[in-house]
N, C-alpha and C positions, 0 to 999 in steps of 0.2 A: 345627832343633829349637827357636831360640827365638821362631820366628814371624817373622823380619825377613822371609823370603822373603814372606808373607803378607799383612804389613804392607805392603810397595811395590808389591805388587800389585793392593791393597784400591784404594791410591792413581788405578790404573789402569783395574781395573773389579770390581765387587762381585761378579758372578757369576763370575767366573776366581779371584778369593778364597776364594770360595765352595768351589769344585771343587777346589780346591790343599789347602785346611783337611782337606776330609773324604777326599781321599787321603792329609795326613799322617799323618791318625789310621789310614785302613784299609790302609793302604801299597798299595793300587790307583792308579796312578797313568795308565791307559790314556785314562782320560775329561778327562785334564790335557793330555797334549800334546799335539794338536792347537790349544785353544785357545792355547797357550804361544807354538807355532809360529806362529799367523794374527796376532801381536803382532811378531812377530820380523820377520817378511821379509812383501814385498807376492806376490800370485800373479801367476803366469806363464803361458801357454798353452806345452805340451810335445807339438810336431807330429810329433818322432821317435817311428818306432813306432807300433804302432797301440792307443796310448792313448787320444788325443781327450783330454785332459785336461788340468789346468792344477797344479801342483805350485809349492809354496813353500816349500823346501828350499834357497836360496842358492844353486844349483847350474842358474841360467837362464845359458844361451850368454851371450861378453861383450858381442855385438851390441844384444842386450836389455839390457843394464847400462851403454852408451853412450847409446842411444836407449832412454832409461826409458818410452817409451811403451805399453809393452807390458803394463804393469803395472794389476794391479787389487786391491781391498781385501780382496774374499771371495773363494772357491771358486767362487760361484753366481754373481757376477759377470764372473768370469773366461771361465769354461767361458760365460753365454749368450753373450758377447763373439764368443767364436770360435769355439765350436763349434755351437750353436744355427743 
């Protein structure tokens, strides 16, 4: 409520500031987390399943968390990586 979240944000990127401000005002918050997330953790490719996808939810096998190789910065990166 007094902007710190906002602030240390700003620090980090102006359009994720941006997005964060005008859901504090409209308390829509849908269009926040994802970028929030893509700050937090790197992507993954997830082959269990027939997703084809890559997720960055902290929750990649511990193999992938030993051997960090696996890892990429985007979504779009991820997925052409391995599934493309």
């Amino acid at each position: 409520q007094d902007g710190t979240i906002v602030s240390s944000l700003q620090e980090t990127s102006d359009s994720l500031a941006t997005l964060l401000a005008t859901a504090t005002t409209t308390g829509d918050f849908s269009k926040v987390v994802v970028p929030i997330l893509a700050l937090l953790y790197d992507w993954y490719p997830v082959w269990k399943g027939p997703s084809n996808t890559c997720k960055n939810d902290g929750n990649e096998p511990r193999y992938m968390k030993v051997f960090a190789t696996y890892y990429e910065s985007s979504l779009d990166g991820c997925c052409e990586r391995y599934f493309s």
